[in-house]
C-alpha positions as CSV (number, residue, x, y, z in Angstrom):
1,X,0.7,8.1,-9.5
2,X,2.6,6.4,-6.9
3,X,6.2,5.4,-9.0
4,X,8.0,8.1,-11.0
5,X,10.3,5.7,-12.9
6,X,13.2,7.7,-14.9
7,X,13.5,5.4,-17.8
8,X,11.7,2.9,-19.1
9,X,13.4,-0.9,-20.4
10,X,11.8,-3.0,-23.2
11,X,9.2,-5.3,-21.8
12,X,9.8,-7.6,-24.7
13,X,13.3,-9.0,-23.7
14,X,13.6,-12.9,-23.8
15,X,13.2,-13.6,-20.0
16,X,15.3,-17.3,-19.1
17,X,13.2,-20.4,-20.8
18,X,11.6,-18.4,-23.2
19,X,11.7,-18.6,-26.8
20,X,9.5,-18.2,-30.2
21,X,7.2,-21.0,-30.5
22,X,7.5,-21.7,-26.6
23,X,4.6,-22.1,-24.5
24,X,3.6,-22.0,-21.0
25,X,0.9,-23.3,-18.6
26,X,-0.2,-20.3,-16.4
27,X,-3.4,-19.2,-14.4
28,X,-4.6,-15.9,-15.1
29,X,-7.9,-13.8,-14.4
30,X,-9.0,-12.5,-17.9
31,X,-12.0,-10.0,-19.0
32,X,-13.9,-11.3,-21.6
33,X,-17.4,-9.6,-21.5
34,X,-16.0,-7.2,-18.7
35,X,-17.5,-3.8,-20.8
36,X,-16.6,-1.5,-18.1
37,X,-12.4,-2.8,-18.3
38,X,-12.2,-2.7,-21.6
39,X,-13.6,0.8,-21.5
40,X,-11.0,2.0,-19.3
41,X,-8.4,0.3,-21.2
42,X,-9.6,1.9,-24.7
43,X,-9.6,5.5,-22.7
44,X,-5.7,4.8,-21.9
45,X,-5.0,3.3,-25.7
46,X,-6.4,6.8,-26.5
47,X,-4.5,8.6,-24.3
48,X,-1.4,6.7,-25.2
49,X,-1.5,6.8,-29.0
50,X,0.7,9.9,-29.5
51,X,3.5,7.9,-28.3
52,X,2.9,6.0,-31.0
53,X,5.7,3.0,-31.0
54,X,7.4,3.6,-27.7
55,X,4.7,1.7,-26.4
56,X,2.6,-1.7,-26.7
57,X,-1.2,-1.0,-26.2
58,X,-2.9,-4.3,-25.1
59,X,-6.1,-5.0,-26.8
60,X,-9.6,-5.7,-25.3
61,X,-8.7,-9.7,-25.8
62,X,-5.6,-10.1,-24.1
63,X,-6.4,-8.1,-21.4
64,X,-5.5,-10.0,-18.2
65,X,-4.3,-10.5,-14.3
66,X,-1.0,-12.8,-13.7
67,X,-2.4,-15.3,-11.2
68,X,0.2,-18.1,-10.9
69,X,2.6,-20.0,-13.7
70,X,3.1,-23.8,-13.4
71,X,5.8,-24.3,-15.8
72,X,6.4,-24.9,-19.8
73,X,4.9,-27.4,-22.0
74,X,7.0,-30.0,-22.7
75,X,8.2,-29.9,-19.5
76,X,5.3,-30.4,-17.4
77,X,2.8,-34.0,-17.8
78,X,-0.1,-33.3,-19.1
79,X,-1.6,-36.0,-16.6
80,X,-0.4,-33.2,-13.6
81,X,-1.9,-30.3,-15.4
82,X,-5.1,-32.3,-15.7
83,X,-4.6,-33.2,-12.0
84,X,-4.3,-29.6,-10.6
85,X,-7.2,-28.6,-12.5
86,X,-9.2,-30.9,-10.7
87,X,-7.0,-29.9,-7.6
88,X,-8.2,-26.0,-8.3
89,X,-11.8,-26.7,-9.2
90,X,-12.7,-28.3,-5.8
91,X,-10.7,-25.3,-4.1
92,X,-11.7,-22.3,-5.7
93,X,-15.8,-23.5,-5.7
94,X,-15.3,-22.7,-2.2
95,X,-14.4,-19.2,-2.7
96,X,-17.2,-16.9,-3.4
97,X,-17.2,-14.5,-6.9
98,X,-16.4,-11.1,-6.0
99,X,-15.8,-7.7,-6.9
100,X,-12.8,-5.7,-8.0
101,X,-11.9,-1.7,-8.7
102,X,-9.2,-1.2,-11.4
103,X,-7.2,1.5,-11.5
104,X,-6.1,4.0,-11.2
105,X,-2.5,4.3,-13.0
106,X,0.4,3.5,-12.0
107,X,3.8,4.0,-14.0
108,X,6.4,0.6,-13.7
109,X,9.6,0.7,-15.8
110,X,8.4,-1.7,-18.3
111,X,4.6,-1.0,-18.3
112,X,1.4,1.0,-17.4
113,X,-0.5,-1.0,-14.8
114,X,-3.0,-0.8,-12.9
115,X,-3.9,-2.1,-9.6
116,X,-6.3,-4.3,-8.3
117,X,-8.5,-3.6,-4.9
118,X,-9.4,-4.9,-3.0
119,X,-6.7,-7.6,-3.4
120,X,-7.4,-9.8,-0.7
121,X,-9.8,-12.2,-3.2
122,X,-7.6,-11.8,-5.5
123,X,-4.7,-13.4,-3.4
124,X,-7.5,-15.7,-2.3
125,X,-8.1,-17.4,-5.5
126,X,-4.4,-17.1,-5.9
127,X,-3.4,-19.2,-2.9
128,X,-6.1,-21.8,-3.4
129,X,-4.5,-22.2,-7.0
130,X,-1.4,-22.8,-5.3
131,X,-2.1,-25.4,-2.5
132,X,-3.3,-26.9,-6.2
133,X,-0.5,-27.1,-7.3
134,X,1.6,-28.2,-4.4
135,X,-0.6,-31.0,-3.7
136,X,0.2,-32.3,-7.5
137,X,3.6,-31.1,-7.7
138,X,4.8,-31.5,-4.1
139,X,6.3,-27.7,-4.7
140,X,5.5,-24.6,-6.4
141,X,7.0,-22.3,-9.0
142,X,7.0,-19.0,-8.6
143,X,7.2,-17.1,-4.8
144,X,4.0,-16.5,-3.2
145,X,5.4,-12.9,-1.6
146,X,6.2,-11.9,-5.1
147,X,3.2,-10.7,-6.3
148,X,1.0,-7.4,-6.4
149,X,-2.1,-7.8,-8.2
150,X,-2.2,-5.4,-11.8
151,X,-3.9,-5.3,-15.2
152,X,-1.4,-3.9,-17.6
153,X,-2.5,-1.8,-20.3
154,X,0.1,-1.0,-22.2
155,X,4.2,-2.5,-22.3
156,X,7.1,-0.9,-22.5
157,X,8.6,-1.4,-26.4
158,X,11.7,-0.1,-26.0
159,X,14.6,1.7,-23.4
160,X,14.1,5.3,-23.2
161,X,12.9,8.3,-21.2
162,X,9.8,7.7,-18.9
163,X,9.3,11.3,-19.2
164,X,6.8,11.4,-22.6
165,X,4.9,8.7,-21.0
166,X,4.7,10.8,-17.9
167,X,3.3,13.6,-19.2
168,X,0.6,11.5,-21.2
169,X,-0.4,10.5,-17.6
170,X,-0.8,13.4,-15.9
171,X,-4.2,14.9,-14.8
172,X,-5.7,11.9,-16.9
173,X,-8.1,10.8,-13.8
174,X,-10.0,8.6,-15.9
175,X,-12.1,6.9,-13.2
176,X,-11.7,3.1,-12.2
177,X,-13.1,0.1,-14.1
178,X,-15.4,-2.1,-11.8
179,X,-15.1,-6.0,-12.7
180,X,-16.7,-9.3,-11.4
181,X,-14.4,-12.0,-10.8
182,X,-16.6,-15.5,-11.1
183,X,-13.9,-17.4,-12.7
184,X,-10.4,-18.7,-12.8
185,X,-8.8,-19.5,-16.5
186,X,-5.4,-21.6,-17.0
187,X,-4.1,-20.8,-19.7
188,X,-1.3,-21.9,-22.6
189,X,0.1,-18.5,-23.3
190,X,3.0,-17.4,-25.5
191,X,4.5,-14.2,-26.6
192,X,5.8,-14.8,-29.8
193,X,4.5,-11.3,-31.3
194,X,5.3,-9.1,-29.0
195,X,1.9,-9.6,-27.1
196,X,0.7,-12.0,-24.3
197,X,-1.6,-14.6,-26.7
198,X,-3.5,-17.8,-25.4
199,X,-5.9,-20.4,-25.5
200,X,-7.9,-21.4,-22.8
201,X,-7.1,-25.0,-21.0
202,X,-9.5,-25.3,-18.6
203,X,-11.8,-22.7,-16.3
204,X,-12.2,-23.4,-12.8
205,X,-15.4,-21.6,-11.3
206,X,-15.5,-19.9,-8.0
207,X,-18.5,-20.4,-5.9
């Protein structure tokens, strides 16, 4: 593991803008019918379960990679969002499909993650979404250095020693999930139970 945090903080804290019954437009890389992720993520929601509460395990369906946020709804036309989904279709049928390696582990202070290689498509699809968006939009949300591509598996429910958590880790070497990345999803996501839940806007197809 390559970050030994000393505590952990609750995930679940009401970041600026958000709210029950809020919800947000946001790209993301999901694994529906991705057998092999969603066996790696049921081996750490094994692994994890004796820490019963401390943590929140993230099921098979909500099982995702943070691509790039556009902003809340309400707050952003409907006509734009519309407009940089045709924006991100054109772009990302350019880019091929491609392959990813999951894992292994790595510890954060507010969740299990897992990285994502090679990450060059991945920042690919990413940047393509973004000249999307700036051509709509005329800017973009969110930095474009700020951002290390993960699959969490489990969130951080509370503050509290990393140490239990640790120790669940250790010597685990569960070997790396192996996923095919074909499509782009955005998404209106919320996170009003404690968990990352969406529905699907639109899907934008790589080549």
């Amino acid at each position: 593991m390559k970050t030994q945090p000393e505590t952990m903080r609750n995930h679940w804290w009401w970041r600026p803008g958000w709210s029950v019954g809020r919800r947000f437009y946001t790209w993301h890389l999901t694994f529906e019918r991705q057998d092999d992720v969603h066996r790696l993520a049921a081996e750490y929601r094994s692994a994890l379960a004796p820490l019963g509460e401390i943590l929140t395990p993230i099921p098979d369906q909500w099982l995702h990679l943070t691509m790039q946020g556009i902003g809340f709804v309400g707050e952003t036309k409907e006509q734009d969002v519309h407009s940089i989904v045709d924006a991100a279709q054109t772009r990302l049928a350019a880019i091929s499909a491609f392959d990813v390696r999951i894992g292994p582990e790595v510890l954060d202070p507010e969740a299990v993650l897992l990285h994502v290689h090679p990450d060059g498509p991945v920042r690919a699809v990413r940047d393509a979404i973004r000249e999307a968006i700036g051509e709509v939009l005329g800017e973009v949300p969110e930095k474009a250095a700020d951002f290390t591509p993960h699959v969490s598996v489990a969130y951080s429910a509370g503050d509290g020693p990393a140490e239990p958590i640790r120790e669940a880790l250790t010597d685990l070497n569960l070997p790396p999930a192996h996923a095919r990345i074909s499509t782009a999803e955005l998404i209106v996501i919320h996170r009003d139970n404690k968990m990352y839940e969406w529905e699907t806007f639109a899907k934008a197809p790589l080549g």
